[in-house]
ROPA-249175 format. One line per 8 residues: number of its first residue (from 0); for each residue x, y, z of C-alpha. Coordinates in nm, 3 decimals. Example, Ala and Ser with C-alpha at 12.3 -4.5 7.8 and 13.67 -1.06 7.14 Angstrom:
! ROPA-249175
0) 1.230 -0.450 0.780 ~ 1.367 -0.106 0.714
END
This chain:
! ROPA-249175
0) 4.966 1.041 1.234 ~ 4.941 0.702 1.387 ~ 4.687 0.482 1.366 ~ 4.551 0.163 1.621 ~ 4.429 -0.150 1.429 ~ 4.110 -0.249 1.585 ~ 3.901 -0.629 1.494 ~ 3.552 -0.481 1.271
8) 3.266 -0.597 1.498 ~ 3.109 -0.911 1.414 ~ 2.779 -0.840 1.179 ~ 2.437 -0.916 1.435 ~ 2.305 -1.237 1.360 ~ 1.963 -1.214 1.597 ~ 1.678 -0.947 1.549 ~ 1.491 -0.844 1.877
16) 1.102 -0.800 1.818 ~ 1.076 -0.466 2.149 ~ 0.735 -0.383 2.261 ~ 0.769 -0.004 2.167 ~ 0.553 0.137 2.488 ~ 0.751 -0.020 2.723 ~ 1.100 -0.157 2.549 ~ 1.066 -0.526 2.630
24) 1.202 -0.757 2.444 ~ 0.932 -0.996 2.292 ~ 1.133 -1.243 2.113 ~ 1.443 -1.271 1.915 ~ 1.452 -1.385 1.556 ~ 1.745 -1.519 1.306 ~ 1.864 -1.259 1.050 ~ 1.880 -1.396 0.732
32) 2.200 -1.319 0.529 ~ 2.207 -1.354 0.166 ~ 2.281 -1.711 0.179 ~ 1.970 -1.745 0.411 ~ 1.743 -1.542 0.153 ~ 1.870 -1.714 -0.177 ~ 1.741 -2.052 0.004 ~ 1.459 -1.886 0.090
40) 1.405 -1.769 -0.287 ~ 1.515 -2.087 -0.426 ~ 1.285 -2.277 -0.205 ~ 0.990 -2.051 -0.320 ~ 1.159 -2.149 -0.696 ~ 1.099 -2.524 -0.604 ~ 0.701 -2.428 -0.462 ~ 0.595 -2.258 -0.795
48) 0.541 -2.493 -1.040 ~ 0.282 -2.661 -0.799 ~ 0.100 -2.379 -0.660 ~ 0.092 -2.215 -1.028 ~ -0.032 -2.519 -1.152 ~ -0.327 -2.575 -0.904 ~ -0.660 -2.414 -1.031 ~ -0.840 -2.074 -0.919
56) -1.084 -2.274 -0.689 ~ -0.782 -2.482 -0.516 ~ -0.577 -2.179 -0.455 ~ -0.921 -2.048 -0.323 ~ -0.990 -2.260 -0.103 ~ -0.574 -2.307 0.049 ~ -0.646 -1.892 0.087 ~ -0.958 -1.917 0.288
64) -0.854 -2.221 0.487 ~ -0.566 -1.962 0.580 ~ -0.834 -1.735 0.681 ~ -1.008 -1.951 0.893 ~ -0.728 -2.011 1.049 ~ -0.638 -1.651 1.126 ~ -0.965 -1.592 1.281 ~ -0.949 -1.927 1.538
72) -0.604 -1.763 1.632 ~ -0.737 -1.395 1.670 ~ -0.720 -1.359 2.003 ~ -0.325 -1.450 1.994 ~ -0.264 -1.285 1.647 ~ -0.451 -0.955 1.761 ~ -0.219 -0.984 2.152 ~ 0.098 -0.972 1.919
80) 0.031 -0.704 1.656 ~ -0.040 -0.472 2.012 ~ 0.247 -0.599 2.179 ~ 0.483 -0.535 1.842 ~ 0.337 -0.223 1.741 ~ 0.157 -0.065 2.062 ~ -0.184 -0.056 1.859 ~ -0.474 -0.084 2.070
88) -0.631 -0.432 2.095 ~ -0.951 -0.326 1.934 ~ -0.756 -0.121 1.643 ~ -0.543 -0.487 1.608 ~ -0.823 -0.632 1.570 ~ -0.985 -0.403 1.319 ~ -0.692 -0.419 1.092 ~ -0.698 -0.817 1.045
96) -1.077 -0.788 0.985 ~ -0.965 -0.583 0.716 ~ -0.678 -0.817 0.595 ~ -0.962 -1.078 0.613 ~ -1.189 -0.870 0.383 ~ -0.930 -0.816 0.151 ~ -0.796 -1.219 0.146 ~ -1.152 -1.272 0.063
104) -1.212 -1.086 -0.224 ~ -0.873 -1.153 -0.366 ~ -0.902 -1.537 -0.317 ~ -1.306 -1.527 -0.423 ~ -1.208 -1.271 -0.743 ~ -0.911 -1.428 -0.871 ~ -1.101 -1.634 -1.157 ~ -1.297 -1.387 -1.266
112) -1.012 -1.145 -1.308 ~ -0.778 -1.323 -1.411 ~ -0.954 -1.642 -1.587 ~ -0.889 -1.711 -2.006 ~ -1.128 -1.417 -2.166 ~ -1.215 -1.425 -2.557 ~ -1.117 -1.105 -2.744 ~ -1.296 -0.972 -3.051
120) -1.010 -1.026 -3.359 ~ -1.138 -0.724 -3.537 ~ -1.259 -0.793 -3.920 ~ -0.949 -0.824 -4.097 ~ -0.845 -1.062 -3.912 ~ -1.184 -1.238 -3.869 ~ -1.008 -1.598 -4.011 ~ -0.892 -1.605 -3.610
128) -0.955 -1.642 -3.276 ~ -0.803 -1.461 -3.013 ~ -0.781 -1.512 -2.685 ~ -0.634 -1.342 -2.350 ~ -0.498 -1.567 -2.076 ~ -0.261 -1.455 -1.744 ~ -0.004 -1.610 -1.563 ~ 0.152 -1.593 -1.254
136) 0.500 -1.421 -1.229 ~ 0.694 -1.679 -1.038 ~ 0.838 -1.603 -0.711 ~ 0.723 -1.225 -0.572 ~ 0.927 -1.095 -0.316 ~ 0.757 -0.850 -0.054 ~ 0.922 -0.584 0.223 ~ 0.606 -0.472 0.440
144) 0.597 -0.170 0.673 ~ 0.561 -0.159 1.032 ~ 0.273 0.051 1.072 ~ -0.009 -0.180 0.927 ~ 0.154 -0.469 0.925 ~ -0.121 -0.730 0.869 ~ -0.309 -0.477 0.592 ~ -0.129 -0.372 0.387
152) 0.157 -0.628 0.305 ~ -0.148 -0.831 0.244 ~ -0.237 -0.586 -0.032 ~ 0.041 -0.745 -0.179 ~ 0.077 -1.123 -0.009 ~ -0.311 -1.217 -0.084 ~ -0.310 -1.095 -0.432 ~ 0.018 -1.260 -0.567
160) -0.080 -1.595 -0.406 ~ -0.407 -1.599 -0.551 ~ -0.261 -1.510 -0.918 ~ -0.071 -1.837 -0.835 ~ 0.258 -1.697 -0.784 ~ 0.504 -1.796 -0.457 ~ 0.550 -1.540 -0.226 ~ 0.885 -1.489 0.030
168) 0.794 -1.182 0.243 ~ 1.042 -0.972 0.472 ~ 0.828 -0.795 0.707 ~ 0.940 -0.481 0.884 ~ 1.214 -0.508 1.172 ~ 0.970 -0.321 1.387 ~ 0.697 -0.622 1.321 ~ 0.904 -0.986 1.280
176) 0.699 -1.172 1.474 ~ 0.327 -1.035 1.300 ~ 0.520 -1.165 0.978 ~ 0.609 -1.479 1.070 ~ 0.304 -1.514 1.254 ~ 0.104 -1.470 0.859 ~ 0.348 -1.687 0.721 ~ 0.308 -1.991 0.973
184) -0.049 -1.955 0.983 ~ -0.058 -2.022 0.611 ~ 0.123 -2.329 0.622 ~ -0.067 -2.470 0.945 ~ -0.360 -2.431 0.715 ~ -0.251 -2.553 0.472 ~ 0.019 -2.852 0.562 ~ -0.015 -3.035 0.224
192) 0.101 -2.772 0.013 ~ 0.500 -2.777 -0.087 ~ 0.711 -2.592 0.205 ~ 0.773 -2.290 0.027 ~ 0.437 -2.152 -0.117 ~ 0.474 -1.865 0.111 ~ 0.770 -1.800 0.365 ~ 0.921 -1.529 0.563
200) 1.254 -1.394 0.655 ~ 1.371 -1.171 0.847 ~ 1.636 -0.885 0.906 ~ 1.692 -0.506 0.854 ~ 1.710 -0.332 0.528 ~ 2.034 -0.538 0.403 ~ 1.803 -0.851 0.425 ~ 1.563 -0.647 0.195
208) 1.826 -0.558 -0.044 ~ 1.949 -0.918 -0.060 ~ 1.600 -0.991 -0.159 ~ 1.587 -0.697 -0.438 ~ 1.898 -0.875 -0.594 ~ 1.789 -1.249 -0.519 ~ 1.626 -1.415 -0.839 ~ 1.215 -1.324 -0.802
216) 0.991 -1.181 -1.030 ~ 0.901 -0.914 -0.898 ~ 0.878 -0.649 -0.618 ~ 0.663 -0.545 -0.374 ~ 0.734 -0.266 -0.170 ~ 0.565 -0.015 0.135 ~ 0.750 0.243 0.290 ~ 0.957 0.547 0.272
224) 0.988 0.698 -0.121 ~ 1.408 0.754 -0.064 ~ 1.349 0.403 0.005 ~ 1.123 0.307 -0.278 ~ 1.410 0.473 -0.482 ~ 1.671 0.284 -0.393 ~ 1.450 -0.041 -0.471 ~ 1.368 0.046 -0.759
232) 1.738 0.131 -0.901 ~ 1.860 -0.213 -0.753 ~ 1.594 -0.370 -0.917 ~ 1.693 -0.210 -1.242 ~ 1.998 -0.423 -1.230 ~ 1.803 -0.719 -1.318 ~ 1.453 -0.581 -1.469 ~ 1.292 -0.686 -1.174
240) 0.961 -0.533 -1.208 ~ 0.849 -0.309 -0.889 ~ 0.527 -0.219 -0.755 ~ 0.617 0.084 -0.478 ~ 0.381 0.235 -0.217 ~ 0.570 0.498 -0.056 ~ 0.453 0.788 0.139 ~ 0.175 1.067 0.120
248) 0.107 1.375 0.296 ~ -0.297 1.382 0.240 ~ -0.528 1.618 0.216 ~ -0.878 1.700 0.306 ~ -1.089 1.976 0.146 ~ -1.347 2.091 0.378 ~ -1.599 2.272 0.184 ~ -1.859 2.560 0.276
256) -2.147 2.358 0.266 ~ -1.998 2.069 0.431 ~ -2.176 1.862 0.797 ~ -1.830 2.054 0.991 ~ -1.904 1.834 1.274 ~ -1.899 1.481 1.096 ~ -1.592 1.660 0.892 ~ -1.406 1.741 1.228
264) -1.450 1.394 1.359 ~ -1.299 1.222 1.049 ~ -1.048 1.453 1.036 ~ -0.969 1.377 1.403 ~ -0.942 1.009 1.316 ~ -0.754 1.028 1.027 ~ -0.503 1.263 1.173 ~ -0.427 1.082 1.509
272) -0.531 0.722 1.429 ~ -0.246 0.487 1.487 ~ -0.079 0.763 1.635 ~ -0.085 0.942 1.270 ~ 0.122 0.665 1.145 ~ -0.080 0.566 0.864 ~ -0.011 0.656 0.478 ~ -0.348 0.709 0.361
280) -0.401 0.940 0.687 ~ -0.480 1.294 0.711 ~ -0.241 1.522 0.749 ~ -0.329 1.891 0.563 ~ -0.687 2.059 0.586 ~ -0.779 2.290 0.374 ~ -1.169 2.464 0.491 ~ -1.357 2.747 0.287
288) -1.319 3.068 0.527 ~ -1.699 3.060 0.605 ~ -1.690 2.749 0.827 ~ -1.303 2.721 0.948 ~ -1.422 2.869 1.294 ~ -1.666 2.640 1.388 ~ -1.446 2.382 1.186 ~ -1.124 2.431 1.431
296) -1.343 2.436 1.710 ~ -1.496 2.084 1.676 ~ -1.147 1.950 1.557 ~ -0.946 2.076 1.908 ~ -1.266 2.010 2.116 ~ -1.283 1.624 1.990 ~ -0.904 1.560 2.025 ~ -0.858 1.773 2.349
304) -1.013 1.438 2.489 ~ -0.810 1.171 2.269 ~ -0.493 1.031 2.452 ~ -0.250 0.806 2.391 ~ -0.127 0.499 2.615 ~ -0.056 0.155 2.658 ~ -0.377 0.079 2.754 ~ -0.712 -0.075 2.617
312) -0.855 0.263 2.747 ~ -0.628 0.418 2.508 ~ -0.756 0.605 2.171 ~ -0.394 0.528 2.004 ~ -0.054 0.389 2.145 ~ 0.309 0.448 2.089 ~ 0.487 0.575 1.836 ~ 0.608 0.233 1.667
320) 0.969 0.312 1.544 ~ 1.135 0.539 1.780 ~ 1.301 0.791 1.508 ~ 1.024 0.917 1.457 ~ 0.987 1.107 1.679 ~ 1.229 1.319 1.647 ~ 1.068 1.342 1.290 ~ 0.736 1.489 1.430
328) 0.904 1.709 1.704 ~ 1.144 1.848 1.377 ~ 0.795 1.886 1.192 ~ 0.652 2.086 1.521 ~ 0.906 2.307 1.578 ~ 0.909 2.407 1.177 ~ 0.577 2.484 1.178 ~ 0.539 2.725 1.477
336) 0.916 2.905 1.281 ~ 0.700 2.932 0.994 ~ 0.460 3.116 1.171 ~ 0.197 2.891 1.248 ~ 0.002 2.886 1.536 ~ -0.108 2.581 1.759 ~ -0.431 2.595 1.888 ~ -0.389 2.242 2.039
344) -0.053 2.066 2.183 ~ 0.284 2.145 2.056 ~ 0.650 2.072 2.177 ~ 0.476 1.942 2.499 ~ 0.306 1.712 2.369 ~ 0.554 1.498 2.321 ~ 0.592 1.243 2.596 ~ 0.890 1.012 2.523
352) 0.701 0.720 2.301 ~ 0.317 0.859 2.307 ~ 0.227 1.200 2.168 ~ -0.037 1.379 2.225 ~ -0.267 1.512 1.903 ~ -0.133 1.863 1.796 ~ -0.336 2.123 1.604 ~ -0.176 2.428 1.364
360) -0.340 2.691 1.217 ~ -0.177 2.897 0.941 ~ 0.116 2.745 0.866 ~ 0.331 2.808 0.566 ~ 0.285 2.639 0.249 ~ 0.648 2.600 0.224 ~ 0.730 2.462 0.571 ~ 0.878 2.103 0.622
368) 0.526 2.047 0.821 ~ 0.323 2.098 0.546 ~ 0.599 1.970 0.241 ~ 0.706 1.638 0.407 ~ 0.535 1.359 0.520 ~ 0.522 1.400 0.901 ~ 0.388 1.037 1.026 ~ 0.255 1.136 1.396
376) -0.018 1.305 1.557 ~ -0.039 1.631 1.433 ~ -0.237 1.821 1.150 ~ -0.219 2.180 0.970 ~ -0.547 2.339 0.904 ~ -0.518 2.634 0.598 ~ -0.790 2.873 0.571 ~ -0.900 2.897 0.188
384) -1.121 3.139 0.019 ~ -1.256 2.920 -0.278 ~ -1.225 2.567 -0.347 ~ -1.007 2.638 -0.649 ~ -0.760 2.759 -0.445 ~ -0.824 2.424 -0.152 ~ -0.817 2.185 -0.504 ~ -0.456 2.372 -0.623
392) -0.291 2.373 -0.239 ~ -0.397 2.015 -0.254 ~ -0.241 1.900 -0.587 ~ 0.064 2.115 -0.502 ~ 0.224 1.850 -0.298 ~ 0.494 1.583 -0.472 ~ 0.270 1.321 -0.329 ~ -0.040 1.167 -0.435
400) -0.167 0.910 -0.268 ~ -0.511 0.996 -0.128 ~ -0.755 1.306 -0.001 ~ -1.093 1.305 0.093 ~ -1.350 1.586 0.004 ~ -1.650 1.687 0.240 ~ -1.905 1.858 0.068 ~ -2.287 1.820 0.077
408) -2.331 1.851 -0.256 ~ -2.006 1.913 -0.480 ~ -1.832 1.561 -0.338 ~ -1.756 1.425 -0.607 ~ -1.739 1.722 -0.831 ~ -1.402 1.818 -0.636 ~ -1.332 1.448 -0.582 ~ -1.245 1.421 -0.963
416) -0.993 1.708 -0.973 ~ -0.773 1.615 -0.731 ~ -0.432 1.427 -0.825 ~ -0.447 1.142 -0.616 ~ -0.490 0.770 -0.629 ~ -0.777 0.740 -0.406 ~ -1.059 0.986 -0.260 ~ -1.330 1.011 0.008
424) -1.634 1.176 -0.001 ~ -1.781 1.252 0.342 ~ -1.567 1.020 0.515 ~ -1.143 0.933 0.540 ~ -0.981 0.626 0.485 ~ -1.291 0.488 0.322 ~ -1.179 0.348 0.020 ~ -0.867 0.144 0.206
432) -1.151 -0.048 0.298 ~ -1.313 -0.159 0.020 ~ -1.127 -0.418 -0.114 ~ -1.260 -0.372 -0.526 ~ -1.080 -0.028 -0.507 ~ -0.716 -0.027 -0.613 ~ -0.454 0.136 -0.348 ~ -0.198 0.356 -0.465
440) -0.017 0.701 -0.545 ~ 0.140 0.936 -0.804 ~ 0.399 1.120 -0.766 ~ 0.639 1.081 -0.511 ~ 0.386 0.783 -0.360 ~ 0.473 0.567 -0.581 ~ 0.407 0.322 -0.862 ~ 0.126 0.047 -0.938
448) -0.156 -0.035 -0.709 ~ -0.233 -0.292 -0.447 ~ -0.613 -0.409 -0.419 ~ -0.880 -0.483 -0.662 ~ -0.854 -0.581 -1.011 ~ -0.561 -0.380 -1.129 ~ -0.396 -0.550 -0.794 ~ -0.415 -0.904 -0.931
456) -0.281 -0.806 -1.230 ~ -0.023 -0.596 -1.085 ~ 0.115 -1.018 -1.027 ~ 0.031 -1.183 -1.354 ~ 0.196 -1.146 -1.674 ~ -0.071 -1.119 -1.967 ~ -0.030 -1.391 -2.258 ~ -0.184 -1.306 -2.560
464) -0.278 -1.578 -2.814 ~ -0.442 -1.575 -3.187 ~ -0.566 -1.846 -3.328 ~ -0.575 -1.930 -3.696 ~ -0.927 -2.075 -3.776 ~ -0.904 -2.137 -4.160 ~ -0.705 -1.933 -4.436 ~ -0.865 -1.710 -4.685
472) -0.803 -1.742 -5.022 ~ -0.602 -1.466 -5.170 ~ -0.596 -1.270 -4.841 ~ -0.274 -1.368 -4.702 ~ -0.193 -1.062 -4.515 ~ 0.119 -1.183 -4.285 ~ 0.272 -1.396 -4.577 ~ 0.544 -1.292 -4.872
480) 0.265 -1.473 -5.104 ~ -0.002 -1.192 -5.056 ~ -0.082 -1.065 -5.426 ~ -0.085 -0.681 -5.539 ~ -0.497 -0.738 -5.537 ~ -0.472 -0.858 -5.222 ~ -0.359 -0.467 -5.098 ~ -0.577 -0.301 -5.398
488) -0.873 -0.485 -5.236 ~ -0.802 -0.363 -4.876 ~ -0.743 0.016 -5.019 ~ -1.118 0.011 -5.094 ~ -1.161 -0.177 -4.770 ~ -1.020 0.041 -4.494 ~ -1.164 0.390 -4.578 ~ -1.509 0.227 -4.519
496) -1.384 0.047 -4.219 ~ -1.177 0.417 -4.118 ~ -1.228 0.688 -4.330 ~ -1.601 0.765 -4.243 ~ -1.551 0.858 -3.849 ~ -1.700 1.212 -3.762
END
């Protein structure tokens, strides 16, 4: 056999930002190579000690000058994130009001969270004082997805920077310019802070694995869980700590004494919202047998009339990243094998980059449209003759991110049995936007949480510190000097401290 020598093609060096609805390109962006994000690390290295070092009120106020800033720019900011990701102008717009929320409470919470906190010492060791105190990490690095990109990364971006930690983000090739965009408008606000408090780079997913290996202090990552796998076992390498989001396939449980109409028109929304792109969103239904007629009804009759398009008249745009489509038409064609039925849409509805909302009926448990996270328009509906049965289908899945439960008066009865990170009662998506709730999974959907308390501590390290006040006289426990009455004394001690519990 002979063979022909050929010259390897030269690695891309630029990154094209492509409207998705109708291919433009927007802009073009450096990639950064490792080189590029070791300076970018080292440079958030250089930032730390001064940002850690500034107190919870300073870094307050740097993060809400940054939100000011975002909202004087809105009208720009919100243009972009449609242009980038073929969201609707008004759905842009509702996702940075949500960043904002979430900047807010992070920035305004930080203190009180994660401020110095007294701790009892317990009475045999009442001669001290104990105390807890956090720190930041260092230098968090951060790959965000493409389907939220202004929400959720800042799950991640707000929180570490108001713990005091650095931040260099890599946001999703499918949303460069919203990432830079975040990252610019920080410093703008903020133009006497060291260059390097928090920057962004750019590239595919070898720039993100270059940042894995790069010297931070931890990880921050949303997307795919084969993904969130691979992260996680580079990260190994070095200990780097990693807090995952990765995928869901949610659940609702429609009970029999549920409002059906107010539960069909969440459903609707969470199912074809953003295009269905949306972790949290709904994507299984489970509804008692006594209400699943009128219950399929309402659902196809509300998104017979929701479209797709480019347009502000638009309920949702384009799919965002174009492989997945063939995802959700591989998802659509297993679930009609399977022997489901669709009572709305179906192969058809698929219209090169927008797709139409598609409706099944009876699809089995086992098929790829009800195991695997699907990511588009569509929705299964399973009819369910108890809620036992809608609460076991539910916690069957290998993910666990979120549900929601509508039920006029077992809410949060269910609520509490389901294993997820987050529920709603009477309502989808509702707890994404509280920003006091923690975000996260179990399971396949990952590992830590973004949001709320346990999110600023998912970036600070705890330091715990005793005090000695003044030494006791013959009660040297932690010394070779502690006497044989010493221990006598504190076997009489303990079983009235202990050895009285009922």
């Amino acid at each position: 056999m002979t063979t022909t020598e050929t010259t390897p093609a030269a690695p891309e060096t630029a990154l094209k930002s492509v409207d998705p609805a109708t291919g433009e390109v927007i802009a073009t962006y450096p990639i950064a190579d490792a080189d590029a994000v070791r300076a970018a690390v080292a440079k958030a290295r250089a930032a730390a000690p001064a940002w850690g070092a500034l107190s919870f009120d300073d870094r307050r106020k740097a993060l809400l000058r940054w939100s000011t800033r975002l909202v004087s720019e809105s009208d720009a900011f919100t243009d972009l994130i449609h242009r980038e990701t073929g969201k609707t102008h008004d759905d842009a717009f509702l996702e940075l009001m949500l960043a904002l929320e979430h900047i807010a409470w992070a920035a305004k919470n930080a203190k009180k969270v994660l401020g110095p906190k007294r701790i009892a010492s317990g009475p045999l060791m009442s001669n001290f004082s104990a105390r807890l105190e956090y720190r930041p990490l260092g230098v968090v690095g951060i790959i965000g997805p493409w389907n939220y990109p202004v929400y959720t990364p800042n799950g991640s971006i707000a929180y570490a920077l108001s713990a005091g930690n650095t931040v260099v983000f890599k946001p999703s090739e499918f949303s460069t310019g919203i990432g830079n965009f975040l990252a610019e408008a920080f410093r703008a606000a903020n133009p006497e802070l060291p260059d390097g408090v928090f920057v962004a780079i750019n590239g595919f997913g070898a720039t993100g694995a270059e940042l894995v290996k790069a010297d931070i202090d931890k990880i921050a990552f949303t997307g795919s869980t084969a993904t969130g796998k691979k992260i996680m076992a580079a990260a190994a390498e070095r200990l780097t700590p990693v807090l995952l989001e990765c995928g869901g396939k949610d659940a609702v449980i429609v009970a029999a004494d549920a409002d059906v109409k107010a539960a069909a028109d969440a459903v609707a929304f969470g199912a074809a919202g953003n295009s269905g792109q949306t972790c949290a969103g709904v994507e299984r239904v489970y509804v008692e047998r006594s209400v699943r007629e009128p219950f399929v009804a309402e659902l196809t009759r509300i998104l017979k009339n929701v479209k797709p398009g480019s347009g502000d008249d638009a309920n949702y745009g384009p799919m965002t990243m174009p492989s997945q489509i063939e995802i959700v038409r591989k998802h659509i064609d297993a679930a009609l094998a399977s022997g489901g039925k669709a009572v709305l849409g179906g192969p058809e509805s698929i219209k090169g980059a927008f797709i139409e909302p598609v409706v099944f009926v009876d699809v089995d448990e086992s098929s790829e449209a009800v195991v695997e996270e699907t990511f588009g328009p569509t929705v299964t509906v399973r009819t369910v003759d108890s809620i036992d049965e809608a609460i076991e289908l539910t916690n069957s899945s290998k993910y666990g991110l979120s549900s929601a439960v509508f039920s006029k008066s077992r809410g949060l009865e269910i609520a509490r049995r389901l294993r997820v990170g987050a529920t709603s009662v009477n309502s989808v998506l509702g707890f994404a936007a509280i920003p006091g709730l923690p975000f996260g999974g179990v399971g396949d959907s990952g590992i830590g949480r973004i949001h709320g308390e346990p999110g600023l501590k998912e970036f600070a390290r705890p330091h715990s510190i005793a005090i000695q006040k003044f030494t006791v006289p013959g009660m040297a426990l932690l010394s070779f000097s502690r006497t044989k009455s010493t221990v006598n004394l504190l076997r009489k001690v303990v079983p009235v401290l202990h050895g009285r519990n009922k």
